[in-house]
N, C-alpha and C positions, 0 to 999 in steps of 0.2 A: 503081506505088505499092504495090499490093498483095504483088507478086513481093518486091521493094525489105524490107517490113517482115517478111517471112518470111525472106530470107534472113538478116534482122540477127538475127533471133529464134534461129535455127538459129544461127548463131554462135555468139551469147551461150551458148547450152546447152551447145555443142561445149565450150566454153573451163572454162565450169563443171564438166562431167561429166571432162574432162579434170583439170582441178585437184583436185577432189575423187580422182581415180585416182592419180595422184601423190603425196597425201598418206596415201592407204591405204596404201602400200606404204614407203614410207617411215616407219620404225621409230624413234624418240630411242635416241642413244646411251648405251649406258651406261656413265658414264664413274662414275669413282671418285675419290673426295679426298683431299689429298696423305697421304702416312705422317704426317708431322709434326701436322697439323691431326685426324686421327681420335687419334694418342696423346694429345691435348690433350685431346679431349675423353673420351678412358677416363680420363685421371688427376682430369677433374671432377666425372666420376660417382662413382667409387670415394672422391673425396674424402667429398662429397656422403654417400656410406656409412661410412664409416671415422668421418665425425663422427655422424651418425645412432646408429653404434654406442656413441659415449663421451655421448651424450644433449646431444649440443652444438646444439640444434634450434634457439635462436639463432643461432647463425654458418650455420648451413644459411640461415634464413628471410633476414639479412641479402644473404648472397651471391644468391640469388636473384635479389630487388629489385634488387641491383646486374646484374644480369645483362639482367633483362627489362625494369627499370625507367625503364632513361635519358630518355624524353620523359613519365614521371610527374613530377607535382608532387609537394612535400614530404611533405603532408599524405598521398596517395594511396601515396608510397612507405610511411610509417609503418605507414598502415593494412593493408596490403598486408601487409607485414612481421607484424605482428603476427597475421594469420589463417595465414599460413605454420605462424608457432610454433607457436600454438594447435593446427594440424588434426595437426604432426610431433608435438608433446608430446602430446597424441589418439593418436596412432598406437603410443606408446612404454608405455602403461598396459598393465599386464598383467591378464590374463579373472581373474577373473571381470568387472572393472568394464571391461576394454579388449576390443578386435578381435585386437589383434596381439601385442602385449607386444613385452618385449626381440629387438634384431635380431641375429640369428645369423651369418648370412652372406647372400651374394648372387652371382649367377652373370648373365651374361652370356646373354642368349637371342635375339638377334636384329641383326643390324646392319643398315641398308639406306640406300640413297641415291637420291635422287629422281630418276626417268628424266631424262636429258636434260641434267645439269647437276652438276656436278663441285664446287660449292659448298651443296649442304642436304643432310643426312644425318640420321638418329633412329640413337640404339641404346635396346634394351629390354632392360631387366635382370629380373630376379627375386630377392626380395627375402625370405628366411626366418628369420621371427619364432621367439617361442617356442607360439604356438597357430595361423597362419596365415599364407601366402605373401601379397605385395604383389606388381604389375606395374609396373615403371616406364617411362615415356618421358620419352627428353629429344631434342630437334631442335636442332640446331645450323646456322650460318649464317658460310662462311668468307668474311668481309667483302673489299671493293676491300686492303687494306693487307695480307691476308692474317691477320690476327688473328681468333681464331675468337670466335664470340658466341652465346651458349645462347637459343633464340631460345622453349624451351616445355620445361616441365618439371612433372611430373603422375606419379601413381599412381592405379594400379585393382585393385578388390577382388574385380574381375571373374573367374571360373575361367577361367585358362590356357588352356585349349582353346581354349573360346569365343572370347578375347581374340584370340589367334593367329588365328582365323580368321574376323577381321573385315576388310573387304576392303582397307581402308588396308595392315594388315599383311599384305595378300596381294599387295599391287603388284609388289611387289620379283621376287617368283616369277612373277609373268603376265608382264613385260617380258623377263625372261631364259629365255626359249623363242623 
């Protein structure tokens, strides 16, 4: 009996310490998403910017909602919408009384895609006002039909460096070694 429940013991480990070895060494692929679905999503960021720039922070905050909002109720889309405007139209005051003022331009600083799976991707832009730079993230999600869907969209006031090298935005580089 004794013999019996040690050797089931010693199995169980074998199989364990085993599985866990296998899965150490075994790395997610990094796989990348299609051409078609990453140009979809630079042409919604840049939109996203190109309207930012003409002060269109309505159709920004609208599109948004439509983007993240599909299982919001009415009310929550409204409200939604409305703090959108509010924090871009915030964003667009120029100093003395704003952060950022008028948007200048904007560049591209980061693309990456989530180890292991060829549908969730971010890109991060860089966003320069007329007194101070923005961070942007947007994550996207290339749905079962293929149609892509913005799935998180956010800026940071945070310094660049810092930003950059926070460990989310260091994934991309730790997986591709």
């Amino acid at each position: 009996m004794r013999y019996r429940m040690m050797a089931t013991s010693l199995m169980a480990l074998s199989l364990i310490a085993g599985g866990t070895r296998a899965a150490e060494v075994v790395a997610p692929k990094n796989l990348v998403p299609n051409a078609t679905a990453v140009s979809a999503a630079y042409k919604m960021a840049e939109g996203v910017f190109e309207n930012l720039k003409q002060g269109k922070t309505e159709e920004i905050a609208k599109w948004v909602v439509d983007q993240l909002g599909s299982a919001w109720d009415a009310q929550t889309r409204v409200k939604n919408a409305g703090d959108y405007r509010t924090k871009l139209d915030m964003m667009l005051v120029s100093p003395p009384a704003g952060t950022y003022g008028k948007l200048d331009s904007f560049s591209l600083i980061e693309e990456s895609t989530l180890p292991g799976t060829d549908r969730y991707f971010r890109l991060t832009y860089m966003t320069y006002h007329e007194a101070a730079p923005l961070l942007w993230q947007f994550r996207y999600y290339v749905k079962p039909d293929g149609k892509l869907q913005l799935t998180y969209c956010g800026w940071s006031d945070k310094n660049p460096f810092e930003y950059l090298s926070t460990t989310d935005m260091q994934l991309q580089r730790w997986y591709s070694h």
